[in-house]
C-alpha positions as CSV (number, residue, x, y, z in Angstrom):
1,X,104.1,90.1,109.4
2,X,105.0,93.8,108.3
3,X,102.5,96.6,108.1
4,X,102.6,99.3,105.6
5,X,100.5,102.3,105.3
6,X,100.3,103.7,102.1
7,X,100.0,107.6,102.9
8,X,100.5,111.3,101.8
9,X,98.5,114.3,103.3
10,X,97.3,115.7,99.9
11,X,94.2,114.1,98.2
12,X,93.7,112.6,94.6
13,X,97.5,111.0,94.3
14,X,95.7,107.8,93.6
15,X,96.5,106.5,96.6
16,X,93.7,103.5,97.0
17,X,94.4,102.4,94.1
18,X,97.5,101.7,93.8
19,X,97.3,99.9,97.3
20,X,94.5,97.6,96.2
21,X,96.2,96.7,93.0
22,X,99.5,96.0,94.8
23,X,97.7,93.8,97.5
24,X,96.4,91.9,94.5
25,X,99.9,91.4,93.4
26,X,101.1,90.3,96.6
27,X,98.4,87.9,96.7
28,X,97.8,86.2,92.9
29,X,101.2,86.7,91.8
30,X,103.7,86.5,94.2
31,X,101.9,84.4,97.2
32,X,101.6,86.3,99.8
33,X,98.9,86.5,102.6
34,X,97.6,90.0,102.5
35,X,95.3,92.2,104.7
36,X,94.2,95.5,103.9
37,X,93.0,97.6,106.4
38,X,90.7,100.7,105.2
39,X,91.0,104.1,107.7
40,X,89.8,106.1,105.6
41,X,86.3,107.4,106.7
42,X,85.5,107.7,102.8
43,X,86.0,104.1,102.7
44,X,86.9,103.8,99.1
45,X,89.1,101.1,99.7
46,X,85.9,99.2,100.7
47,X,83.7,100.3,97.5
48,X,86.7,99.3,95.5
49,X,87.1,95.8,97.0
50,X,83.8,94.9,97.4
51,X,80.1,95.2,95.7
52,X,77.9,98.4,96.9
53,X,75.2,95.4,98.1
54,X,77.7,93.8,99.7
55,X,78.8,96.8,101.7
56,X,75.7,98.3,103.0
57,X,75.0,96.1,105.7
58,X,78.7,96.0,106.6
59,X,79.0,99.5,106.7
60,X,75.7,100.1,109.0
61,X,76.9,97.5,111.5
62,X,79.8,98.8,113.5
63,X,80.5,95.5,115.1
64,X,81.4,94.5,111.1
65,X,83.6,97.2,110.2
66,X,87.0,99.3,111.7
67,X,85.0,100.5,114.3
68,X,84.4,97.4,116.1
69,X,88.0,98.4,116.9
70,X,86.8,101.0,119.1
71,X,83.4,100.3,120.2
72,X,84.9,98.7,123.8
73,X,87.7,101.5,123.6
74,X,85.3,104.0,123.4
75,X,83.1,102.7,125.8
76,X,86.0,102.4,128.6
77,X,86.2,98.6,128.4
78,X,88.9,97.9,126.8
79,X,90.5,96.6,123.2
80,X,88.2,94.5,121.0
81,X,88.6,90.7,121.5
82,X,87.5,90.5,117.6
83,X,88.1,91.6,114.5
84,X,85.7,91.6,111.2
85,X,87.5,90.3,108.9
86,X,85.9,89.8,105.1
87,X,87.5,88.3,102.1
88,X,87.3,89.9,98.2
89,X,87.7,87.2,96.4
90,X,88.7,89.2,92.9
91,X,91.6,90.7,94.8
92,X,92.5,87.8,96.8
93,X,92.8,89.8,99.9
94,X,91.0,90.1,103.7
95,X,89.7,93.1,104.7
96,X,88.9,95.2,107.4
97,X,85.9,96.9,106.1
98,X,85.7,100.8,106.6
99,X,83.0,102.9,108.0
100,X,81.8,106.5,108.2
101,X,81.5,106.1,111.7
102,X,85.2,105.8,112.0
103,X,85.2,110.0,111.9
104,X,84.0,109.7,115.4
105,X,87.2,108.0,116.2
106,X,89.3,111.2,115.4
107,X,88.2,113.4,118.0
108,X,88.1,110.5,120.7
109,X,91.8,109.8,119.5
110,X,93.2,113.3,120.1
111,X,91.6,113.3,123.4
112,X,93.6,110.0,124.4
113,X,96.8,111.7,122.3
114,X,96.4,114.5,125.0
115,X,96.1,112.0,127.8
116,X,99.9,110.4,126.2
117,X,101.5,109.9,129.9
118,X,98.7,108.3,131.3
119,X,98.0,104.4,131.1
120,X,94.5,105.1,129.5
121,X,96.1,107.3,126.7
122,X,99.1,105.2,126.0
123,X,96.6,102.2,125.5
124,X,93.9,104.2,123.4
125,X,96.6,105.0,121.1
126,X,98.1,101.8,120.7
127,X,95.0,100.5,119.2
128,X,96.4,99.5,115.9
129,X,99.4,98.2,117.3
130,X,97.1,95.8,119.7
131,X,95.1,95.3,116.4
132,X,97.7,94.3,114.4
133,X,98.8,91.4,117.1
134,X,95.9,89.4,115.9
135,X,96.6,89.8,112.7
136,X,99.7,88.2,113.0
137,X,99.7,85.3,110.5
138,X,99.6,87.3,107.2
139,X,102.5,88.3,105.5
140,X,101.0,91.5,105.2
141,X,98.6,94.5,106.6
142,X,98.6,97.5,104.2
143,X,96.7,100.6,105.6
144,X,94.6,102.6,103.4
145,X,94.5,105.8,105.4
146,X,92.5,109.8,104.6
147,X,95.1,112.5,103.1
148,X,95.0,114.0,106.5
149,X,97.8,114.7,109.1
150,X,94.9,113.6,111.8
151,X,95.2,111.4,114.8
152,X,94.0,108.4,113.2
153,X,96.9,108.6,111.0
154,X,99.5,109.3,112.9
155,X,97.7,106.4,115.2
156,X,98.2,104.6,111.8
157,X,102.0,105.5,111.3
158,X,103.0,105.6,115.0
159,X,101.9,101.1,115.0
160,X,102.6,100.5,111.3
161,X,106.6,99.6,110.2
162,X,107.1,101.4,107.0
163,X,105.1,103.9,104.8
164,X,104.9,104.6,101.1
165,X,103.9,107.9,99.8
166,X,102.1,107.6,96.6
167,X,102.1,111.4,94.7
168,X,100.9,113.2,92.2
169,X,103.4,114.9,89.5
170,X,102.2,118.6,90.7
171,X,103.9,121.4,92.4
172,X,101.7,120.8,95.9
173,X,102.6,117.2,95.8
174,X,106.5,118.7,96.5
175,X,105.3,120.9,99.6
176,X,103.8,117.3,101.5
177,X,107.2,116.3,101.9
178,X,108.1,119.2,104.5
179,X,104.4,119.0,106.1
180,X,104.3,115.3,106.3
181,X,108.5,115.1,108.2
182,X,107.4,117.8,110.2
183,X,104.6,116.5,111.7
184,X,106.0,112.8,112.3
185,X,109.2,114.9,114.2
186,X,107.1,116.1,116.6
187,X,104.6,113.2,117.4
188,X,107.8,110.9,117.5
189,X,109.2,113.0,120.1
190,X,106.5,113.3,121.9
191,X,105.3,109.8,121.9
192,X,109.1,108.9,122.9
193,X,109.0,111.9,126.1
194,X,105.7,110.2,127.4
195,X,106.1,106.5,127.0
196,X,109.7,107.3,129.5
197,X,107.9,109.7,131.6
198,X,108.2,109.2,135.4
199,X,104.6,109.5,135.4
200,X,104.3,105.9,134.2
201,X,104.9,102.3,136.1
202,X,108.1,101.7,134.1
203,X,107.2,97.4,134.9
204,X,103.2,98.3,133.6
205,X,102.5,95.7,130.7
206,X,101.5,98.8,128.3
207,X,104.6,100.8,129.2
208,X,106.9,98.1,128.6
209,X,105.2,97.2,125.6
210,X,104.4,100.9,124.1
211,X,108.6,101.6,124.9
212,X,108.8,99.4,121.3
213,X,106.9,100.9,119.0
214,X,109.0,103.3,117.4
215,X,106.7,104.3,114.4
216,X,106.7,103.7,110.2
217,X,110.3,104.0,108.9
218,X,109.6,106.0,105.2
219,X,110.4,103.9,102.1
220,X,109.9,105.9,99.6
221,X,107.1,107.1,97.2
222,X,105.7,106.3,93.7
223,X,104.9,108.4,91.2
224,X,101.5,108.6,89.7
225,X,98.8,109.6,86.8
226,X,101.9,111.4,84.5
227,X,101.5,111.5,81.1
228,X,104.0,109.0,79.2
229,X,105.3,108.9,75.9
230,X,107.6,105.9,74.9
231,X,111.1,106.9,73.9
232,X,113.4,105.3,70.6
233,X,114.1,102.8,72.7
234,X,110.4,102.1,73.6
235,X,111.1,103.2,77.0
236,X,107.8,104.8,78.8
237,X,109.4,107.9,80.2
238,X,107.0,111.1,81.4
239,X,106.6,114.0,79.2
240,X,108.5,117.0,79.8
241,X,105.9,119.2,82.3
242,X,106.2,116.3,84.2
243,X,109.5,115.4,84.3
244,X,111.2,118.9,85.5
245,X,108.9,118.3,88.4
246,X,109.7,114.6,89.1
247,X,113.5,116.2,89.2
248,X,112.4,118.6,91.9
249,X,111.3,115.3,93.9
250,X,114.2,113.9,95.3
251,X,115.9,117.1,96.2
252,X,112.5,117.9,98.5
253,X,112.9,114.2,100.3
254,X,117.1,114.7,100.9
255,X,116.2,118.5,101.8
256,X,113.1,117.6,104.8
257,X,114.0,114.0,106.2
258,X,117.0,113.9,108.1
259,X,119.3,111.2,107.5
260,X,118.0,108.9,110.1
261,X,114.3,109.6,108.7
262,X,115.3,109.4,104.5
263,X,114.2,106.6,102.8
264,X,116.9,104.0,100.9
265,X,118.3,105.9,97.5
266,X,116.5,105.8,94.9
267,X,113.5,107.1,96.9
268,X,111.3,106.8,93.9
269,X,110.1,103.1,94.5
270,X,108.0,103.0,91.0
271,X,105.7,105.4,88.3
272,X,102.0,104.3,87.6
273,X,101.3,106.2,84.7
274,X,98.0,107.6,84.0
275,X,96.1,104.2,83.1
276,X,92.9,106.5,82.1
277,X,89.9,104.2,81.4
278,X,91.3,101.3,82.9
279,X,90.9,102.5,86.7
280,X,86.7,103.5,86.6
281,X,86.7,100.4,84.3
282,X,88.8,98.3,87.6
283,X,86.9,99.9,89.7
284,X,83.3,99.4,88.5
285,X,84.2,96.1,87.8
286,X,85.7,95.4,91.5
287,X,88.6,93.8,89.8
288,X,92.8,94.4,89.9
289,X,93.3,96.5,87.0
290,X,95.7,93.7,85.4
291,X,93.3,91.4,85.7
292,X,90.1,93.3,83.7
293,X,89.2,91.6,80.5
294,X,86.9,91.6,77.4
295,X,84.1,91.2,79.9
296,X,84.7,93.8,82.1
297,X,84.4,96.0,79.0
298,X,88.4,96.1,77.7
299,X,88.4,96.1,73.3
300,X,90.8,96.7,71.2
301,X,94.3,98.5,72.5
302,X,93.2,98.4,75.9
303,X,94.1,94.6,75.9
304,X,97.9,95.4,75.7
305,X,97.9,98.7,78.2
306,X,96.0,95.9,80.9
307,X,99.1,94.1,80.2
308,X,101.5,97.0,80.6
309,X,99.4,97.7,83.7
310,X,101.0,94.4,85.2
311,X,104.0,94.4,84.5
312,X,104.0,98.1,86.0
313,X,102.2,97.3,89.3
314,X,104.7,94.1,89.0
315,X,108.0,96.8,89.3
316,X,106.1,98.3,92.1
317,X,105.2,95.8,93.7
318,X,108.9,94.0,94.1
319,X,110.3,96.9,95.3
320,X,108.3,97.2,98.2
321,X,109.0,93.9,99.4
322,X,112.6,94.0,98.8
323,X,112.5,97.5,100.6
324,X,110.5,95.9,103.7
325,X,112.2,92.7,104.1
């Protein structure tokens, strides 16, 4: 099993999205047993994947959703025994249902973050990583995290093995490079000073255990919502604006991560251009977007961009595997 979070700390890069359409990929094309886990207290993951009368008794019972994860946590009794798993059946995936309440988890986690080099704070923040033990047998468990640099997320990262960065084509999607290696520097060193701090029973169980985790390894990001034009060739390529930025990408990435940190070369994994109606139509439809048709409202030229839309989320998708594995 390998987890990947798919994460970037600015907003409306089309990060949800693009997860749930590559879970679908992993799942109806290529095979694979996929979980998708939504952290994200907006839960859009969960609107996306599932029907609105579906999700409101799911989202009112926290013993149904993420934060049965840490009800007993919470409470001082421990790591849940359970986890609520549901299945959307038009993407082929289980899922981890998000909640609201799971904002309440933020403050409670920076708390434990705080506590780091004490047995109760090492094990509050491993939550995720003790999570992800159970889910074991899929291939698997993609994150949908918040565009935050809060302690769920780097809770998130810190259990996860790789991240993708989906972005924007915009000048402040180039400044989330330095923010986002930044902050994982310094939570990486400080999650490696306390897990070896004299402070804790080298032999304990959750020492020895925490002393593995050495946090999401960056893979690379993917490009999204540009304009594209196809070339002579019939080549989709970004229009100009768009590509002088895309240019600047790379150079941010080799300039921020330090060679250790720096994802494989390329480090763009794949575009998603802008698919315009296709995505409110996918997502009103609670449906992969390659796999809308006439009756989920696609006429006339949409038909062949539905098809493009596979074969692009196709590209995308292989690449992440044959980065992970």
């Amino acid at each position: 099993m390998e987890a990947i979070a798919f994460f970037n700390n600015k907003g409306g890069v089309g990060k949800t999205t693009l997860l749930c359409n590559v879970a679908a990929y992993f799942s109806q094309e290529l095979g694979k047993s996929v979980c998708v886990v939504d952290c994200d207290p907006q839960c859009n993951a969960s609107q996306y994947l599932f029907h609105d009368s579906f999700l409101e008794n799911v989202i009112n019972d926290p013993e149904q959703n993420i934060e049965a994860l840490f009800l007993g946590l919470m409470a001082g009794e421990g790591h849940a025994d359970k986890i609520p798993i549901k299945r959307s059946a038009s993407f082929s995936v289980d899922v981890i249902c998000g909640s609201p309440g799971l904002s309440m988890a933020e403050d409670f986690l920076a708390e434990e973050w705080a506590g780091l080099n004490t047995q109760r704070g090492l094990s509050s923040t491993m939550v995720f990583h003790n999570a992800l033990k159970k889910l074991h047998a899929y291939d698997y468990v993609l994150f949908d995290v918040s565009p935050s640099l809060g302690a769920i997320n780097r809770t998130v990262l810190l259990s996860s093995d790789f991240f993708v960065s989906p972005m924007s084509i915009d000048i402040f999607s180039l400044k989330a490079f330095k923010n986002i290696s930044e902050w994982m520097a310094r939570w990486k060193a400080h999650w490696e000073y306390s897990v070896n701090s004299p402070q804790l029973a080298s032999g304990n169980k959750v020492v020895v255990d925490a002393k593995s985790i050495r946090g999401a390894e960056f893979i690379g990001y993917v490009s999204q919502q540009y304009i594209a034009k196809r070339d002579a060739s019939g080549e989709r390529r970004p229009v100009k604006s768009y590509d002088e930025i895309l240019q600047q990408i790379d150079y941010q990435i080799a300039e921020n991560f330090p060679d250790e940190s720096r994802p494989p070369e390329p480090f763009e994994i794949g575009k998603i251009p802008n698919l315009h109606s296709l995505a409110p139509m996918s997502q009103s439809s609670r449906k992969p977007i390659f796999a809308l048709t006439g009756k989920d409202g696609v006429v006339g030229a949409h038909f062949q961009k539905v098809k493009d839309a596979k074969s692009i989320f196709a590209l995308v998708a292989k690449e992440i595997l044959e980065r992970v594995e």
